[in-house]
N, C-alpha and C positions, 0 to 999 in steps of 0.2 A: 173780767180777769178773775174774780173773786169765783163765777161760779167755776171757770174752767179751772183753775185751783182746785176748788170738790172733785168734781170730774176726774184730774188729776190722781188727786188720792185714792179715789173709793179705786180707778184702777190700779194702782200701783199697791194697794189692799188686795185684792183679787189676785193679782198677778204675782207676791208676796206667798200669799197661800197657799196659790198653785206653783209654785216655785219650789215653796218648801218640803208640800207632799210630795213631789216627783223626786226630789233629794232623799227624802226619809225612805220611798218605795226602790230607790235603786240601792237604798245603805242596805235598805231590808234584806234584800236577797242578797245582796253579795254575803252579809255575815252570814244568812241562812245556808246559805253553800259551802259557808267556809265552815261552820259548826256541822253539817250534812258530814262534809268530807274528815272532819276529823273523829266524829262517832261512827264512817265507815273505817276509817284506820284500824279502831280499836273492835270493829265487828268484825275483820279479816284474822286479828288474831283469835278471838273469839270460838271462829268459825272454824280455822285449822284444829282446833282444840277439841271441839265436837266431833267435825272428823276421824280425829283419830279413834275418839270414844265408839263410832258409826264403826269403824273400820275391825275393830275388835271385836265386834256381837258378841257383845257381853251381856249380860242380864240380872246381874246379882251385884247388892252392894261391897261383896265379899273382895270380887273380879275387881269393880269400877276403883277401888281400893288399892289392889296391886299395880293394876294400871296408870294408876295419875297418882299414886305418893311415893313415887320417887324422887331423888335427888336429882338424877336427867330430868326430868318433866320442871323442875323447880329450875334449872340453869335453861332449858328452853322454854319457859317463861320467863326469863329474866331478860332473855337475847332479845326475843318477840318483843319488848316494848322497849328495849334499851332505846331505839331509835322515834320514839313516841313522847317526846315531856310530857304532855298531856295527862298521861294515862300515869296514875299513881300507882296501880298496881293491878295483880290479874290474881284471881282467886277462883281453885276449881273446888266447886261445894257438892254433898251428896243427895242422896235424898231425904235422909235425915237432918240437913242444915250441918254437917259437920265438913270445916276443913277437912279438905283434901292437899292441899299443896298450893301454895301462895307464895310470888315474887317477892315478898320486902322479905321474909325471913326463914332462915330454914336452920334448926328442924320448924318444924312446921307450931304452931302455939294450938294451943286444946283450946277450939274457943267454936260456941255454935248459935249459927245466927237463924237460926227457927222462926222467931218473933220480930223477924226484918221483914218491911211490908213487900219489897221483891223476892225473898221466897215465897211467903204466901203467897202473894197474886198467879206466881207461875207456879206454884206448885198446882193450887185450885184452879188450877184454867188451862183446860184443853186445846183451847186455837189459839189461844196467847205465848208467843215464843220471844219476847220483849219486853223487857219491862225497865223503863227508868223511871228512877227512885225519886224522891224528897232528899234536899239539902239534909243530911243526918251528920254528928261527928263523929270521926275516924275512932272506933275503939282504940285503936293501937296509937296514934299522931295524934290523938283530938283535934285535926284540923277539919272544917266544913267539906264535905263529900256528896258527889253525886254518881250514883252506881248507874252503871248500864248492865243490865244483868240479861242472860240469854239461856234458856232452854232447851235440853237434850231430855232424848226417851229411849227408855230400851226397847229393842226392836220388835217387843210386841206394843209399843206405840204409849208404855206407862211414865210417868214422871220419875226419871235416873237422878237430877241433879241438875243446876245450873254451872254459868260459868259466870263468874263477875267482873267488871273492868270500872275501877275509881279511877273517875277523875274528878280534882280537889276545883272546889267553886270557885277557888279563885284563877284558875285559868280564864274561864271565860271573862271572869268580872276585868280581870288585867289586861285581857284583848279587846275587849268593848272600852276600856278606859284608856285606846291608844288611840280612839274615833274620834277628832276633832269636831263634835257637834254641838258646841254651847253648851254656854253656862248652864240651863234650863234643861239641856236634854237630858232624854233618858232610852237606856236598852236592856232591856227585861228579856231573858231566854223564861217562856213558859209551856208548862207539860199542857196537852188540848183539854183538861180536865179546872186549867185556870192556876194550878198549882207553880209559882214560883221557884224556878230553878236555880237562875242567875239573875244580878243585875248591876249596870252602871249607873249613877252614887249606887253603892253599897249601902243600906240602912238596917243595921243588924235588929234593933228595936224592933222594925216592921219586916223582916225578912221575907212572910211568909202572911199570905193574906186570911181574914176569917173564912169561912167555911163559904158563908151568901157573899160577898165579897168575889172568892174565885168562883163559886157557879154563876156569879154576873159576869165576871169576865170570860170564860169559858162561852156565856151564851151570847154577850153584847159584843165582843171584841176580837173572837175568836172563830164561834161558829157563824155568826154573821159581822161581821167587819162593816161599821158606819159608813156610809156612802160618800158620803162627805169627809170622811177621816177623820170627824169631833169629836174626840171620848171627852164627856161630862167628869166634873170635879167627880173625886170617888171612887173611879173606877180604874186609874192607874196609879193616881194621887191626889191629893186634897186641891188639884190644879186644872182645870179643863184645858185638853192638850190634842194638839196636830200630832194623831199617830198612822205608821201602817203597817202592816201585818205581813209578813211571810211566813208560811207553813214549810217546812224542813221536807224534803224528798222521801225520806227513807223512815221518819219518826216523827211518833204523834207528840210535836214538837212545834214552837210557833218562837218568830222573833219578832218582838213588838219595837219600834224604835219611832220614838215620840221626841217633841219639843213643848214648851210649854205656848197656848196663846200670847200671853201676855208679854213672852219673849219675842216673837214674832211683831206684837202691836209696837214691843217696844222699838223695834228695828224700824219699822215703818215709821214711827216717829220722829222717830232721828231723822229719816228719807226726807219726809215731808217738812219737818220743824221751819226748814229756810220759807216753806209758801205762804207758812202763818208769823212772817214776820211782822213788822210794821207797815201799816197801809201805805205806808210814802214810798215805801223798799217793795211793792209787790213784785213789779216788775223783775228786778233784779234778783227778789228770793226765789221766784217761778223758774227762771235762768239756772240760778246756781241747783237748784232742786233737780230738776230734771238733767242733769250735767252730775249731780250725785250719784241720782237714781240709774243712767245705764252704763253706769261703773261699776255699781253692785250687781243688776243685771246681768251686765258680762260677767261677773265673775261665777254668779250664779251658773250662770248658763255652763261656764267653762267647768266648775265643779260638778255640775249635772253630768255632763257630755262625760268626762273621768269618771262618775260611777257608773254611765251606763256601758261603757267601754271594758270597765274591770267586771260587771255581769255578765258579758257574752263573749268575754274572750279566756283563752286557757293561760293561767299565770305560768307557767312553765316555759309554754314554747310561744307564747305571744299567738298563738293560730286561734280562730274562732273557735268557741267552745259546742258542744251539742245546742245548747239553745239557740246561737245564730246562726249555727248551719240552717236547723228547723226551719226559723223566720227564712232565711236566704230563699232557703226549697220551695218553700210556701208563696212566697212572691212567686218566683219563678214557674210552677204550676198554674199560679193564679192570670199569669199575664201572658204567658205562650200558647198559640193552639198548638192542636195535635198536628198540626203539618212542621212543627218546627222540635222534630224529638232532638234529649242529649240524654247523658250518660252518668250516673252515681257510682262512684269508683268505690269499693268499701274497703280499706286494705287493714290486715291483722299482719304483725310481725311475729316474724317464727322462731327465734331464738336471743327472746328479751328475757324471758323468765329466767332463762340461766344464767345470761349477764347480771341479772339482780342477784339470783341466790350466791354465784362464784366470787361476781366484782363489788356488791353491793349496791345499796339504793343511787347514791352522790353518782358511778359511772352508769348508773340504769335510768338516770335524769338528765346526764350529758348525751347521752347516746338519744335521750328522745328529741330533743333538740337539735342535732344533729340530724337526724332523719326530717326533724319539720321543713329544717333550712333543705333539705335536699329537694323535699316535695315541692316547696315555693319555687324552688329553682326548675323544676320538670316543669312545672305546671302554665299554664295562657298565666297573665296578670288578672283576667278577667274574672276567670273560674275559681272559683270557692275551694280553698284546702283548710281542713279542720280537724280536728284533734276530739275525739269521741266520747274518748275515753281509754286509759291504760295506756295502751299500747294501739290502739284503733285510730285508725285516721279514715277523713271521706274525703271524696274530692267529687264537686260539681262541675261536668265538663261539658260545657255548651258549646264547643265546636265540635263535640263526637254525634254528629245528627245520623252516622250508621254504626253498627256493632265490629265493625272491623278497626272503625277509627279509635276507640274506645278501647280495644283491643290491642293498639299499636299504643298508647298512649299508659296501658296498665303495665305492659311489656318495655317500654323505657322504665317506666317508676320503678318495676323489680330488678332491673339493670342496674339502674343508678344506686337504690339506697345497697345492694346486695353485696356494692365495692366495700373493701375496710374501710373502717372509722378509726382515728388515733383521737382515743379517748384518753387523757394523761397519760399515762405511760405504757397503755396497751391499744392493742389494734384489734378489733370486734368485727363483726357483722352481724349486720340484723336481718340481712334477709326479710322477706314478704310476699304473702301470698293474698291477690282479690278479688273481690267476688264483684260482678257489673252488673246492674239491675239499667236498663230503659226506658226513657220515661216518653211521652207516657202508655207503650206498650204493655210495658210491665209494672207499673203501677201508677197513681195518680191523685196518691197523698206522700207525705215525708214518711209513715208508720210502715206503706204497704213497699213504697221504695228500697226504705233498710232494712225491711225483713226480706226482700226477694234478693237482694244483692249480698242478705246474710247467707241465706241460703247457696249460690253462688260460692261465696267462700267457704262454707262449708264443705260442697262438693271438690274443690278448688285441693283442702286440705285433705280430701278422703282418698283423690288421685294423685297425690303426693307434692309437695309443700312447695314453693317458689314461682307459683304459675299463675295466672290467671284464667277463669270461667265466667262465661257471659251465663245469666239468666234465665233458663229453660224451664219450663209450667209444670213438665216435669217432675223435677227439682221440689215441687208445690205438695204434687203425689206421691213424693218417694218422703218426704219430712214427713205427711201426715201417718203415712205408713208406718213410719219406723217408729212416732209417738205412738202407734197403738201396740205395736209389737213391744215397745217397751213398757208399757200397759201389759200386756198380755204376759210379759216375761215375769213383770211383778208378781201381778196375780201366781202364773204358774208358781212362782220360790213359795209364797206362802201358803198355796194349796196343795205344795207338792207332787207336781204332774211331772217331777222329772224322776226319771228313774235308770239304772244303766243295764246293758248289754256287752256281753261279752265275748271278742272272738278267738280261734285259737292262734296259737303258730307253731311250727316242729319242725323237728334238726329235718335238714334236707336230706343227711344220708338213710338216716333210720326209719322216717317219717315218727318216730317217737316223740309224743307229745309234751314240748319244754312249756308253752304256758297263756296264758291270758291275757291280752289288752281290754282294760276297762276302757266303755266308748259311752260316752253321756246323750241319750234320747230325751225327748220331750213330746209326753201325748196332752195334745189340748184337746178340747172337748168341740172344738168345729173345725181345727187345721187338719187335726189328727195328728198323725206322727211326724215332728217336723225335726228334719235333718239340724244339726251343729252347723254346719255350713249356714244354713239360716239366721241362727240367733245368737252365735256366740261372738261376734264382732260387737253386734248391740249390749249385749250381757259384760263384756270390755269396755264400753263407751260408758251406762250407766255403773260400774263399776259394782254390779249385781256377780261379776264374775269370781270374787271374792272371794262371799259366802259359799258361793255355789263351788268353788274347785273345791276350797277345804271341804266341802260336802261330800264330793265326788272321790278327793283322797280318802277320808276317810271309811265310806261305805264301798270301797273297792277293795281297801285294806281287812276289814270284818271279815267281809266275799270270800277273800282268797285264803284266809284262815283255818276256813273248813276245806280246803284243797290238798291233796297227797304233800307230802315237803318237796317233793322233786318239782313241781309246779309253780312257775313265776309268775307272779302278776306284772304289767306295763302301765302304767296311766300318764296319762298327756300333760303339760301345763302350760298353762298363758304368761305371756311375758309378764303381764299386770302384778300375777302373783309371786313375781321375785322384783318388782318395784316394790311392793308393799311392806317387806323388810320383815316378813312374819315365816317364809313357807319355811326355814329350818324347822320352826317351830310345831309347824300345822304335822309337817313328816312326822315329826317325834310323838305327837299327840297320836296321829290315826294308828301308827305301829303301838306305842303302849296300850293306848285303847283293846286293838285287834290283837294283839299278843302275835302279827307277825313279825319274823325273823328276818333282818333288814336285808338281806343276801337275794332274799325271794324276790324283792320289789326293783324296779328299773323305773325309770323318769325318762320320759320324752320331753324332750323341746327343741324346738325348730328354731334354724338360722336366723329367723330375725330378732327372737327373743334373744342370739349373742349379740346385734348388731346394734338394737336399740339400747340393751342395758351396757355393753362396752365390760369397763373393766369391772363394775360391779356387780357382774353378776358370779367372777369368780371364785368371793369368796365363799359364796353361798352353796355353790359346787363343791369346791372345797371338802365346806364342813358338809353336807350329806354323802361324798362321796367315802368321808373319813368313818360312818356310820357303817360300811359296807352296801350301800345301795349302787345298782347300777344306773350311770347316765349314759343315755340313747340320742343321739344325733338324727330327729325325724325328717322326712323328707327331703333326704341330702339330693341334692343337685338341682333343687329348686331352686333356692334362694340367692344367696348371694357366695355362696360354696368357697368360704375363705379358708386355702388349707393353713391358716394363721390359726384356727379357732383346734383344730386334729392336735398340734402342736402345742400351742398352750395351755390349750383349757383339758380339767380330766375327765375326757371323754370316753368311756368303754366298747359304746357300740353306733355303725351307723346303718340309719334303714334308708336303703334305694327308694326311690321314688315309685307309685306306680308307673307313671309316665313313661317310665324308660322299660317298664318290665314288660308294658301293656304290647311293645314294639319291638321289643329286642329281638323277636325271632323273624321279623320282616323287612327291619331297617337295622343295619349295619352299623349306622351310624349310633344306635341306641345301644347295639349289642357294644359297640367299641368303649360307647361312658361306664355301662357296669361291667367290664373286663377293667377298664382303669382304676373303677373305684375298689372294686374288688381285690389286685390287684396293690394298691394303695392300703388300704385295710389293713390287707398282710402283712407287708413293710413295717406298719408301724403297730400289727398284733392288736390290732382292733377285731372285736367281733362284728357279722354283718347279718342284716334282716333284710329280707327283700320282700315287698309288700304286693297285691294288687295281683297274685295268680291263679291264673283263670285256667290255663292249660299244661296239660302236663309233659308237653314239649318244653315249657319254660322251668319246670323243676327239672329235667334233664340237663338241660343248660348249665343254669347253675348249680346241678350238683360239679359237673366238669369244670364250671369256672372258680370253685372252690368256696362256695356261696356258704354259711353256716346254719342258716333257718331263712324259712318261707312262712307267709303267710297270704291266706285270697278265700277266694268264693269257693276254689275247686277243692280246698280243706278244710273248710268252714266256715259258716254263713255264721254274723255275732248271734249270741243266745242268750236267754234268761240267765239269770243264777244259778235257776235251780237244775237246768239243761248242762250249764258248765262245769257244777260240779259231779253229777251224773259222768259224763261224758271224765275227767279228771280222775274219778275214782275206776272207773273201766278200764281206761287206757293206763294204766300207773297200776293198778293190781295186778 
């Protein structure tokens, strides 16, 4: 009895231990995820902020100056973290170390933090675009502070300024002190360098470890983690302790979350005390002992099973999170042959982002939920639905063993969640669009599965949003391509391989030459001359389109300078550059710049660029049209030919499509659309351009159908600058 008593203990020793590390290793992550996702909170604002800096190619502390110290930029940083407690405040610093505009107060305080050790680090360091600080106090609050600071450069790639986001140490210290983990525990946020962020007890005396202190932690605890979980007295506290370690996603950040031995032995003693009762009582102490023991056990067990449950699943919508979809896949590849294929459903929703920015975060969280419950509801019981991330969800569907069934089963999902949603007191939809990767066809890991099914929805979204697309190889070759083209696009902007062309057009009675449309070329050095058609979807995607129209406004506006006055320039724009909330501005610059006369100049933009920006894009019309520039209605009767857009918006002129001119003299049907639109034009005293003439049977036409200007091959092919104004000063003399 006595020895099975030992026996007894040394397991319930053992099993004590390992109990307790698997508790400490599932606390670990979950806090890791939770402090991951609340320093990505505060990098989203971060990164919007950068953005804008990115978006304005500026390059001078003068610029970055006017830019970010205003009093907007100071109220849009105040909104950006209103919904954040975390986050104490957001500070946009320059490259100097001086305030630029900070959330707690405005006007803004004269205050320069030069000798803070996150500017230095990012100012001296070129691949470091991160840097979180040392607990320091708030100059302003004197309360304990931990910066997460981020790095911006001007676009010749030099150190502009950082962007800063405090948050105060006692956040973390008061979330770690809601973990019911004993009296003896402890949870320490530390930087992977050993440096003490945060901790549970708080001990302000020792806040912050000696120097050989954290390079032992850093080396013993951190970059190599005890096998056994042991850290020796000293190196977390004067305590030898059960610890374990999680490393943070996104930052070189670790969550240490320990108990002490001695707390653990003391448990166990209490477990065991009844076995070492009196020798007369063994029997009866062994009884009650073990009758103790898998009480505690079960509870164990039961709080184990709760942390490992709250790691792998999404606190939102209760759906598995990416880590147990992963495990999920991973079984499932591991234990299916290839004769038993199924289906990875990847679904991204299409009109969440705007429920957040209209309805806010509270209906852009009900609405995810909503959608989750919808998917459980499509879905077998069997099959995996998971929540990805954002707005992503995947679904594992093992009864889809062909691509039609998978097909039939992505096409209910976008059915079902696409009905309204009565989210409190509004009715939304979310719509979705998904991409279906094969397995194992098309891939035969989890990494190569949701990138081939990303791929998929990405093609999914490029043929227009609400659909589903199965997985083609493809698909494989068309991503790698477009990453080199977007490569090759970079390259080109900073090499300058673009350059433009010019073509003409003239009144159809006179054939007198009214003026120039600037058209943007690109010569690379193995493509050669590659058509707009080619890369200015990609140049929109990467949002390289930017820089590049204001480029192309600009240096067309110069161009047409040196032109006779009776001579107009045209130039095109992309819908991107009347989202971006700048192009009044860009206009006003290229004409001051070029000293042209705004009457000369006309703006093109195509129907979709009314269709996607809606009602904002009219005020931007508006004020350029108030400038005296004319606005052009390109490629009318392609699109979407809403005479809603002739009517409201101030439109001056429209140009026929090739398409119709190419045909007009052969099909009837084509000559009857540019008689109507023509005709239409009139009515409403619209001027009209007819594009794409090749024959001059087709200026005949439209001289009769009352056509105003022509442009094609058969009056001029585009031309250099210096061909256009050649050609401008000839014809105008």
């Amino acid at each position: 009895m006595v020895i099975g008593a030992l026996l007894l203990t040394l397991s319930l020793r053992t099993q004590a231990y390992s109990d307790r590390r698997r508790e400490l290793q599932n606390l670990a992550l979950a806090l890791a995820e939770q402090s991951d996702r609340a320093l990505q909170s505060l990098q989203l604002v971060q990164t919007s902020i950068i953005e804008r800096v990115t978006t304005a190619n500026i390059d001078t502390p003068e610029a970055l100056g006017a830019l970010m110290s205003s009093f907007e930029i100071h109220e849009a940083l105040r909104e950006k973290i209103s919904g954040l407690p975390f986050i104490d405040a957001v500070t946009i610093i320059d490259q100097n170390g001086k305030l630029l505009n900070f959330s707690r107060f405005w006007p803004v305080p004269t205050v320069n933090v030069s000798d803070r050790d996150y500017y230095l680090g990012l100012r001296d360091s070129r691949g470091q675009n991160v840097f979180v600080s040392l607990p320091v106090p708030n100059r302003g609050t004197g309360t304990t502070t931990i910066y997460l600071a981020r790095r911006f450069n001007t676009p010749a790639g030099a150190f502009f300024g950082l962007v800063l986001g405090a948050m105060e140490q006692s956040y973390f210290e008061q979330f770690y002190g809601t973990i019911k983990l004993g009296r003896d525990g402890n949870i320490t946020l530390y930087r992977d360098d050993g440096a003490q962020l945060a901790a549970y007890p708080h001990n302000p005396a020792d806040a912050q470890p000696a120097p050989a202190v954290a390079a032992r932690i850093a080396r013993d605890l951190i970059a190599r983690q005890p096998e056994d979980g042991l850290a020796p007295a000293g190196l977390i506290d004067e305590r030898p302790r059960l610890v374990a370690v999680q490393q943070l996603a996104n930052y070189p950040l670790v969550v240490a979350v320990s108990d002490t031995t001695a707390a653990i032995e003391k448990r166990l003693r209490i477990q065991t005390l009844p076995i070492a009762a009196a020798a007369a009582l063994i029997c009866l102490a062994i009884a009650v002992a073990v009758i103790l023991a898998i009480r505690q056990l079960r509870e164990q067990a039961r709080f184990a099973a709760a942390a490992h449950h709250a790691a792998r699943h999404d606190d939102l919508t209760g759906l598995p999170n990416r880590l147990l979809f992963g495990e999920r896949l991973t079984a499932l590849l591991a234990s299916r042959a290839a004769a038993h294929p199924f289906a990875v459903l990847f679904l991204d929703l299409d009109y969440f982002k705007s429920v957040n920015d209209t309805l806010g975060h509270a209906v852009g969280d009900q609405l995810l939920r909503a959608v989750a419950a919808r998917l459980a509801e499509e879905a077998h019981p069997s099959e995996v639905v998971a929540r990805i991330g954002g707005d992503e969800f995947a679904i594992i569907n093992t009864h889809a063993d062909q691509p039609e069934a998978a097909l039939a089963l992505a096409e209910r999902v976008i059915a079902r969640i696409s009905r309204p949603i009565s989210v409190e007191d509004h009715r939304v939809i979310a719509g979705g669009t998904i991409g279906i990767a094969m397995a194992p066809a098309d891939g035969t890991s989890v990494n190569e599965l949701l990138k081939n099914a990303d791929l998929a929805l990405y093609r999914a979204k490029a043929e227009g949003r609400g659909q589903a697309r199965l997985f083609l190889r493809e698909m494989e070759h068309t991503a790698l391509a477009r990453r080199a083209l977007e490569l090759d696009l970079r390259e080109a902007w900073e090499n300058g391989q673009f350059f433009l062309v010019f073509q003409p057009f003239f009144h159809v009675e006179t054939r007198a030459l009214a003026g120039f449309e600037a058209l943007l070329r690109w010569r690379h050095p193995t493509r050669g001359i590659v058509s707009p058609a080619t890369f200015i979807g990609c140049a929109e995607e990467t949002g390289l389109i930017l820089p590049l129209g204001a480029w192309v406004l600009s240096e067309a506006c110069r161009t047409a300078a040196e032109w006779p006055e009776a001579v107009r320039l045209a130039v095109n724009l992309s819908p991107l550059q009347f989202r971006s909330g700048h192009m009044a501005d860009h206009i006003r610059d290229a004409l001051r710049a070029s000293g042209l006369a705004p009457r000369r100049l006309e703006l093109e933009l195509t129907e979709s660029t009314l269709l996607i920006e809606g009602t904002t894009v009219r005020a931007t019309l508006e004020q350029v049209r108030a400038q005296g520039i004319t606005i052009a209605l390109d490629d009318f009767g392609t699109g979407y030919s809403s005479l809603g857009y002739l009517r409201t918006l101030p439109i001056d002129r429209i140009k026929i499509d090739r398409t119709f001119i190419s045909r007009m003299c052969e099909d009837p049907h084509s000559r009857a659309i540019v008689h109507a639109v023509l005709q239409l034009s009139s009515a409403l005293e619209l001027e009209t351009t007819a594009e794409g003439i090749e024959q001059e049977e087709q200026v005949e036409v439209l001289r009769a159908e009352g056509c105003g200007y022509v442009q094609g091959f058969l009056l001029g092919r585009p031309m250099r600058a210096t061909e256009a104004r050649e050609m401008a000063h000839r014809l105008t003399s």
